[in-house]
C-alpha positions, 0 to 999 in steps of 0.5 A: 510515471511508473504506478504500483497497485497493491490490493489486499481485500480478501473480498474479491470482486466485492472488495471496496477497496479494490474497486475504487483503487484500481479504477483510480489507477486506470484513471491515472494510465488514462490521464497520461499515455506514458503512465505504466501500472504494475500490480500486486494482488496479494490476495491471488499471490499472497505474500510468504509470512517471514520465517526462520530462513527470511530472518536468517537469509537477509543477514547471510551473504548471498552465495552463502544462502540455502535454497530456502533462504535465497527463495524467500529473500529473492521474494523480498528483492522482488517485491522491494524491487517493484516499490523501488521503481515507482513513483506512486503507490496505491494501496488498498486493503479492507479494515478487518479487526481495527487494522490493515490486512494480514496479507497487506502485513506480510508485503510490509514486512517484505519491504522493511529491510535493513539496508534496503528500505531504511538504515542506521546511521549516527543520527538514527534511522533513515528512510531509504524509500524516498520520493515515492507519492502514496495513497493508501485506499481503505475501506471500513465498514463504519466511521473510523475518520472521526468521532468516538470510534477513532481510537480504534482505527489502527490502519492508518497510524500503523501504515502512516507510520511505518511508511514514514521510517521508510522514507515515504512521507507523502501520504494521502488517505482515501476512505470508504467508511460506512459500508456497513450501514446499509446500501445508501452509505455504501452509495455515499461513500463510494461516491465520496471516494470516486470524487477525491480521487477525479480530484487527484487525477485533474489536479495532476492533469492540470500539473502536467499541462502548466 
Protein backbone atom coordinates (compact mmCIF):
# COMPACT_ATOMS: atom_id res chain seq x y z
CA UNK A 1 0.00 0.00 0.00
CA UNK A 2 1.39 3.26 -1.15
CA UNK A 3 0.62 6.07 1.65
CA UNK A 4 0.63 10.17 0.87
CA UNK A 5 1.13 12.18 3.85
CA UNK A 6 0.38 15.92 3.17
CA UNK A 7 0.28 18.34 6.22
CA UNK A 8 -0.33 22.02 5.96
CA UNK A 9 -0.06 23.47 9.70
CA UNK A 10 1.71 26.63 9.86
CA UNK A 11 2.50 25.50 13.60
CA UNK A 12 5.46 23.62 12.77
CA UNK A 13 6.58 21.04 15.60
CA UNK A 14 3.74 22.43 17.74
CA UNK A 15 1.15 21.32 14.94
CA UNK A 16 -1.68 18.98 16.32
CA UNK A 17 -2.36 18.02 13.17
CA UNK A 18 0.83 17.07 11.96
CA UNK A 19 1.78 15.19 14.94
CA UNK A 20 -1.16 12.86 15.03
CA UNK A 21 -1.01 12.39 11.14
CA UNK A 22 2.37 11.50 10.89
CA UNK A 23 2.35 9.11 13.77
CA UNK A 24 -0.75 7.49 12.07
CA UNK A 25 1.40 7.09 9.02
CA UNK A 26 4.30 5.71 10.76
CA UNK A 27 1.78 3.13 12.30
CA UNK A 28 0.38 2.22 9.09
CA UNK A 29 4.33 1.56 7.43
CA UNK A 30 4.97 -0.28 10.77
CA UNK A 31 1.83 -2.52 10.70
CA UNK A 32 2.89 -3.52 7.12
CA UNK A 33 6.54 -3.88 5.89
CA UNK A 34 5.55 -3.49 1.96
CA UNK A 35 3.74 -0.22 2.99
CA UNK A 36 5.53 2.93 1.45
CA UNK A 37 5.14 6.73 2.66
CA UNK A 38 5.57 9.76 0.61
CA UNK A 39 5.25 13.10 2.11
CA UNK A 40 4.14 16.59 1.12
CA UNK A 41 4.83 19.47 3.48
CA UNK A 42 3.24 22.15 2.00
CA UNK A 43 4.54 24.19 4.99
CA UNK A 44 8.57 23.72 4.26
CA UNK A 45 7.52 23.24 0.11
CA UNK A 46 4.36 25.32 0.20
CA UNK A 47 2.42 25.23 -3.15
CA UNK A 48 2.84 27.96 -5.90
CA UNK A 49 -0.81 29.90 -5.90
CA UNK A 50 -2.40 29.44 -9.60
CA UNK A 51 -1.58 32.36 -11.52
CA UNK A 52 -1.96 33.63 -14.94
CA UNK A 53 0.44 31.32 -16.65
CA UNK A 54 -1.35 28.08 -14.60
CA UNK A 55 -4.75 29.19 -15.82
CA UNK A 56 -3.23 29.44 -19.32
CA UNK A 57 -0.61 26.45 -19.20
CA UNK A 58 -3.29 23.77 -18.44
CA UNK A 59 -5.15 24.64 -21.51
CA UNK A 60 -1.82 25.16 -23.83
CA UNK A 61 -0.18 22.11 -25.50
CA UNK A 62 2.82 21.14 -23.89
CA UNK A 63 5.37 22.15 -26.58
CA UNK A 64 3.31 25.05 -26.87
CA UNK A 65 3.95 26.29 -23.37
CA UNK A 66 6.72 29.18 -22.26
CA UNK A 67 8.73 28.53 -19.71
CA UNK A 68 6.65 29.62 -16.80
CA UNK A 69 3.96 27.89 -17.92
CA UNK A 70 5.62 24.48 -18.21
CA UNK A 71 7.13 25.41 -14.66
CA UNK A 72 3.98 25.77 -13.06
CA UNK A 73 2.01 22.98 -14.93
CA UNK A 74 4.82 20.28 -14.36
CA UNK A 75 4.30 21.35 -10.35
CA UNK A 76 0.77 20.37 -10.80
CA UNK A 77 1.84 16.99 -12.79
CA UNK A 78 3.91 16.30 -9.87
CA UNK A 79 1.58 16.81 -7.29
CA UNK A 80 -1.45 14.95 -9.36
CA UNK A 81 1.16 12.52 -9.81
CA UNK A 82 1.86 11.49 -6.04
CA UNK A 83 -2.20 11.68 -5.58
CA UNK A 84 -2.37 9.13 -8.47
CA UNK A 85 -0.24 6.77 -7.14
CA UNK A 86 -1.47 6.16 -3.59
CA UNK A 87 -3.93 4.34 -2.24
CA UNK A 88 -4.54 6.11 0.97
CA UNK A 89 -4.04 9.76 1.68
CA UNK A 90 -3.89 11.58 5.02
CA UNK A 91 -4.28 15.13 5.13
CA UNK A 92 -3.76 17.40 8.02
CA UNK A 93 -4.34 20.87 8.30
CA UNK A 94 -5.11 23.08 11.23
CA UNK A 95 -8.66 25.07 11.34
CA UNK A 96 -7.73 28.61 10.84
CA UNK A 97 -10.76 31.14 10.22
CA UNK A 98 -13.45 28.26 9.89
CA UNK A 99 -11.63 26.32 7.08
CA UNK A 100 -8.69 24.46 6.05
CA UNK A 101 -5.17 26.08 5.41
CA UNK A 102 -4.33 28.19 2.38
CA UNK A 103 -1.55 26.51 1.92
CA UNK A 104 -3.45 22.97 2.08
CA UNK A 105 -5.87 25.30 -0.55
CA UNK A 106 -3.27 25.59 -3.16
CA UNK A 107 -2.39 21.56 -3.14
CA UNK A 108 -6.17 21.55 -3.85
CA UNK A 109 -6.05 23.59 -6.64
CA UNK A 110 -3.14 21.58 -7.96
CA UNK A 111 -4.99 18.51 -8.19
CA UNK A 112 -8.28 19.73 -9.53
CA UNK A 113 -7.88 19.64 -13.20
CA UNK A 114 -9.78 19.34 -16.14
CA UNK A 115 -9.22 16.05 -17.61
CA UNK A 116 -6.77 15.10 -15.17
CA UNK A 117 -8.60 14.70 -11.64
CA UNK A 118 -12.20 14.95 -13.05
CA UNK A 119 -13.98 15.54 -16.29
CA UNK A 120 -17.19 16.53 -18.39
CA UNK A 121 -19.23 14.06 -19.85
CA UNK A 122 -22.87 13.65 -21.23
CA UNK A 123 -23.88 13.01 -17.58
CA UNK A 124 -22.04 15.89 -16.03
CA UNK A 125 -19.00 15.74 -14.07
CA UNK A 126 -16.93 12.96 -13.34
CA UNK A 127 -14.33 12.03 -10.73
CA UNK A 128 -10.98 10.84 -12.05
CA UNK A 129 -9.23 10.19 -8.60
CA UNK A 130 -10.95 6.86 -7.90
CA UNK A 131 -10.25 4.18 -5.11
CA UNK A 132 -8.12 6.18 -3.22
CA UNK A 133 -8.99 5.86 1.00
CA UNK A 134 -8.69 9.23 2.57
CA UNK A 135 -8.38 10.52 5.95
CA UNK A 136 -8.52 14.09 6.60
CA UNK A 137 -6.71 15.18 10.36
CA UNK A 138 -7.98 18.35 11.69
CA UNK A 139 -7.17 20.15 14.46
CA UNK A 140 -9.67 23.10 15.76
CA UNK A 141 -8.84 24.92 18.75
CA UNK A 142 -12.91 24.27 19.89
CA UNK A 143 -15.70 21.92 19.12
CA UNK A 144 -16.83 22.42 15.77
CA UNK A 145 -18.34 18.36 15.51
CA UNK A 146 -21.38 19.24 17.04
CA UNK A 147 -23.36 21.94 18.90
CA UNK A 148 -23.95 25.60 17.83
CA UNK A 149 -20.82 26.16 16.46
CA UNK A 150 -21.21 23.63 13.74
CA UNK A 151 -22.22 26.14 11.29
CA UNK A 152 -19.10 27.62 11.34
CA UNK A 153 -16.91 24.53 10.33
CA UNK A 154 -16.19 25.03 6.55
CA UNK A 155 -13.12 22.50 6.55
CA UNK A 156 -15.00 19.66 6.44
CA UNK A 157 -17.90 20.18 4.00
CA UNK A 158 -15.42 21.97 1.58
CA UNK A 159 -12.87 19.00 1.54
CA UNK A 160 -15.59 16.29 1.74
CA UNK A 161 -16.91 18.12 -1.12
CA UNK A 162 -14.50 18.79 -3.25
CA UNK A 163 -12.79 15.19 -2.51
CA UNK A 164 -16.06 13.71 -3.69
CA UNK A 165 -16.09 15.68 -7.43
CA UNK A 166 -12.64 14.09 -7.81
CA UNK A 167 -13.93 10.73 -7.45
CA UNK A 168 -12.64 10.29 -3.53
CA UNK A 169 -15.75 9.44 -1.56
CA UNK A 170 -14.20 7.10 0.88
CA UNK A 171 -13.42 9.80 3.39
CA UNK A 172 -12.79 9.43 7.25
CA UNK A 173 -12.64 12.36 9.53
CA UNK A 174 -10.29 12.34 12.49
CA UNK A 175 -10.71 15.37 14.87
CA UNK A 176 -8.57 17.34 17.43
CA UNK A 177 -11.13 19.56 18.92
CA UNK A 178 -10.60 21.35 21.91
CA UNK A 179 -7.23 22.43 21.99
CA UNK A 180 -8.05 25.78 22.73
CA UNK A 181 -9.25 25.14 25.99
CA UNK A 182 -6.43 24.52 28.19
CA UNK A 183 -4.16 21.70 28.65
CA UNK A 184 -6.70 18.91 29.91
CA UNK A 185 -8.65 19.33 26.27
CA UNK A 186 -5.51 19.35 24.38
CA UNK A 187 -4.52 15.86 26.74
CA UNK A 188 -8.17 14.49 25.97
CA UNK A 189 -8.17 15.15 22.42
CA UNK A 190 -5.17 14.19 21.30
CA UNK A 191 -6.03 11.07 23.11
CA UNK A 192 -9.36 10.66 21.41
CA UNK A 193 -7.64 11.13 18.02
CA UNK A 194 -4.43 8.77 18.83
CA UNK A 195 -7.32 6.17 19.87
CA UNK A 196 -9.59 5.96 16.33
CA UNK A 197 -6.48 6.11 14.69
CA UNK A 198 -4.94 2.50 16.45
CA UNK A 199 -8.55 1.51 15.64
CA UNK A 200 -8.04 2.15 11.99
CA UNK A 201 -4.48 0.58 11.79
CA UNK A 202 -5.94 -2.82 13.82
CA UNK A 203 -8.84 -2.96 11.74
CA UNK A 204 -6.63 -2.87 8.65
CA UNK A 205 -4.28 -5.58 10.50
CA UNK A 206 -6.96 -7.49 11.10
CA UNK A 207 -7.96 -7.35 7.32
CA UNK A 208 -5.03 -8.32 6.03
CA UNK A 209 -4.52 -11.43 8.15
CA UNK A 210 -8.38 -12.72 7.25
Amino acid sequence: MSILLVTSSPRGAASHSTRIATEFAQKLLAADPSNTLVVRDLVANPLPHIDADYATGIYTPADARTPRQAEVVGVSDAVLDELFAADTVILATGFINFNISSTLKSWVDHIARSGRSFAYGENGPKGLVTGKKVYIVLASGGIYSEGAAVQFDHAIPYLRGVLGFLGMTDVDVIRIEGVGMGPDAVTAALAKATAKVDAVVASQQAAAAA
